[in-house]
C-alpha positions as CSV (number, residue, x, y, z in Angstrom):
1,X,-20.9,0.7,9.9
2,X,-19.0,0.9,6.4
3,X,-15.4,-0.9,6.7
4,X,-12.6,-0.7,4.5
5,X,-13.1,-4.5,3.0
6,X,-16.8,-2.8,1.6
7,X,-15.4,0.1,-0.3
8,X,-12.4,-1.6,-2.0
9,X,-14.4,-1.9,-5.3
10,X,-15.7,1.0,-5.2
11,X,-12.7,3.3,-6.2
12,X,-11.9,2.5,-10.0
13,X,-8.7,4.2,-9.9
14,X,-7.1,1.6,-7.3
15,X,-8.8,-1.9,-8.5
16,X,-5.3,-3.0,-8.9
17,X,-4.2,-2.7,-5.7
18,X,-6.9,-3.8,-3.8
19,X,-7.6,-6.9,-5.8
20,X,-3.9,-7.4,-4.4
21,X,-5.1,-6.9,-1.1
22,X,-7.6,-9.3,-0.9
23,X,-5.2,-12.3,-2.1
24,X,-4.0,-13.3,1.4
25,X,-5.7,-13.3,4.8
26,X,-2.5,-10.9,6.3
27,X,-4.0,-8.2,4.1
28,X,-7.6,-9.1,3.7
29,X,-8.4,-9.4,7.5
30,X,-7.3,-5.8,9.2
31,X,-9.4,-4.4,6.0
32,X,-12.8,-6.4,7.4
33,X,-11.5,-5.7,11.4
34,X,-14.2,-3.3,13.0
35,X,-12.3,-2.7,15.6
36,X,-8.7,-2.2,14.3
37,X,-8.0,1.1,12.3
38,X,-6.3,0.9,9.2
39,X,-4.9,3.5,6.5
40,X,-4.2,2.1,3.4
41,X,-1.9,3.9,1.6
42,X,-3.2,2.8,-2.1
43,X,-1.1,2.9,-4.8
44,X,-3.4,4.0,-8.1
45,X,-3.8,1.4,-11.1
46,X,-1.3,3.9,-12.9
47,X,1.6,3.6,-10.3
48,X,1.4,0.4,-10.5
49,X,1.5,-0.1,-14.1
50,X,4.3,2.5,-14.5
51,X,6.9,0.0,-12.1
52,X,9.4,-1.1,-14.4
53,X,8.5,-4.6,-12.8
54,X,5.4,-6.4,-11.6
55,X,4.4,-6.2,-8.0
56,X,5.6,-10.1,-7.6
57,X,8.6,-9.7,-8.8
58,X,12.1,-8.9,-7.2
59,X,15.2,-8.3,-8.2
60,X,17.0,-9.7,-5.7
61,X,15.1,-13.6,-6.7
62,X,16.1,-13.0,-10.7
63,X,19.9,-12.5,-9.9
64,X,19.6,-15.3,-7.3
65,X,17.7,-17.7,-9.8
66,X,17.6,-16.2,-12.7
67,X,14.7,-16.2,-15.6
68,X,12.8,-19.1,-13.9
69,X,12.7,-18.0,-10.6
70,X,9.2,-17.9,-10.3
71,X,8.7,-20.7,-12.3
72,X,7.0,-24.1,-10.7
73,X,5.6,-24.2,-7.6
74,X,8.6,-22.8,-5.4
75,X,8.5,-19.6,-7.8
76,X,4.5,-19.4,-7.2
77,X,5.2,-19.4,-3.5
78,X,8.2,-16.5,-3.8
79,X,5.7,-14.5,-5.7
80,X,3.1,-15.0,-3.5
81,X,5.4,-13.8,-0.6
82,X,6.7,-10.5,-2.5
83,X,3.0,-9.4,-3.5
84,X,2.1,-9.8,0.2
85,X,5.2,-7.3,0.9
86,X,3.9,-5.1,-1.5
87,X,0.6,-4.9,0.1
88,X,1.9,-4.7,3.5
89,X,3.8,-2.1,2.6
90,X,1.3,0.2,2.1
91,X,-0.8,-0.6,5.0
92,X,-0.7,1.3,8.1
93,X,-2.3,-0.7,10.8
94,X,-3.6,0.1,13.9
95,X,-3.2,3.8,13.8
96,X,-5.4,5.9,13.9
97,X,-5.6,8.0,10.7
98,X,-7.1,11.0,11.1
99,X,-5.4,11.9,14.0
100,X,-2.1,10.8,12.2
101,X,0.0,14.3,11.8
102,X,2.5,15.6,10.0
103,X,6.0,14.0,11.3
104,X,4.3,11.4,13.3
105,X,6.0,8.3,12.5
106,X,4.2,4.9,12.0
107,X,5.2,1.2,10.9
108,X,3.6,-0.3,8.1
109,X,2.3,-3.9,8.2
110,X,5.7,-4.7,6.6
111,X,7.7,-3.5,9.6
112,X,9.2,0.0,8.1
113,X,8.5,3.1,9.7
114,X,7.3,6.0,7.3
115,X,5.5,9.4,8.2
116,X,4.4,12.3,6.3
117,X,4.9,15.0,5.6
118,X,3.2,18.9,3.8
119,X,5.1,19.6,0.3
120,X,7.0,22.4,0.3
121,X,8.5,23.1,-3.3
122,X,8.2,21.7,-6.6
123,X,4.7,21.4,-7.4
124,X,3.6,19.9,-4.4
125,X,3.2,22.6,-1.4
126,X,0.6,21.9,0.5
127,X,0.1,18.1,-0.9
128,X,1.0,14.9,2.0
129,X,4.3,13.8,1.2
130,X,4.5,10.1,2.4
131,X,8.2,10.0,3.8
132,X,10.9,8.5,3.4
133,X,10.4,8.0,-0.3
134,X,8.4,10.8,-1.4
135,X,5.5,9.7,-2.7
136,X,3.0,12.2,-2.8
137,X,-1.0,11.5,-2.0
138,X,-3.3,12.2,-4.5
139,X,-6.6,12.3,-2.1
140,X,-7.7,11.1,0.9
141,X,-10.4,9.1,-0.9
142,X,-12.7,7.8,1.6
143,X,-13.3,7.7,5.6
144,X,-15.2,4.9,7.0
145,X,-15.0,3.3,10.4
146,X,-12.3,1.5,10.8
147,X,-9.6,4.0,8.9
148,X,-9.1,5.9,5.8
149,X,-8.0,5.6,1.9
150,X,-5.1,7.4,0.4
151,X,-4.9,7.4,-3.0
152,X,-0.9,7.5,-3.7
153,X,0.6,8.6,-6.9
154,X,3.7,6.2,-6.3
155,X,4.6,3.0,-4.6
156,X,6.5,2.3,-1.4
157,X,9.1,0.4,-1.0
């Protein structure tokens, strides 16, 4: 059977994220599990390059350290941290996508509950809405046997 881990490459317009994903074993390992369903909720290369900072980087670590904060090895180890947020924030593990529904809420591997829902106005009726920040998926991109691929046109938080 195809698993997520196989298909990562595969999608040109997400080689960004799931380069990301494949950094750490907490993000790696559900994507290669055969028997634990996964939907990765995959921000495109675009969304990512349109953040006004990189994935690695937070605010909140500038104003406490400022410039060098992810200088040295302490800063590699913060940044390494933050991008495995990042992923885990858009990874929804252990539920079953295609029998997620509309409104039916779910944690991500990062521990914040988020659902989705069917645009109504602005351009996007009919389009999932990934709630609460609004981010609206592109395409389901791919179905394989342990979960699914949305492509996101945004990041979550």
């Amino acid at each position: 059977a195809v698993l997520l881990i196989d298909i990562l490459g595969t999608q040109r317009s997400l080689t960004t994220f799931f380069s990301l994903s494949r950094m750490r074993p907490e993000t790696s390992e559900p994507l290669a599990d055969a028997n634990t369903k996964t939907t990765v909720l995959a921000p495109s290369n675009v969304a990512i390059e349109d953040l006004p900072r990189k994935p690695w980087e937070n605010p909140d670590d500038y104003d406490a350290l400022g410039s060098q904060a992810y200088d040295g090895s302490g800063g590699k180890d913060r940044a390494d941290e933050n991008m495995m947020r990042f992923v885990q924030a858009h990874l929804v593990i252990g539920h079953p996508s295609p029998s997620w529904e509309a409104g039916v809420k779910a944690k991500t591997a990062a521990g914040r509950e988020i659902w989705w829902e069917e645009g109504k106005a602005g351009g996007q009726e009919g389009k999932r809405i990934v709630m609460p920040d609004g981010v609206e998926v592109e395409r389901v991109a791919s179905r394989v046997a342990n979960g699914e691929v949305w492509i996101l046109k945004g990041v979550l938080n």
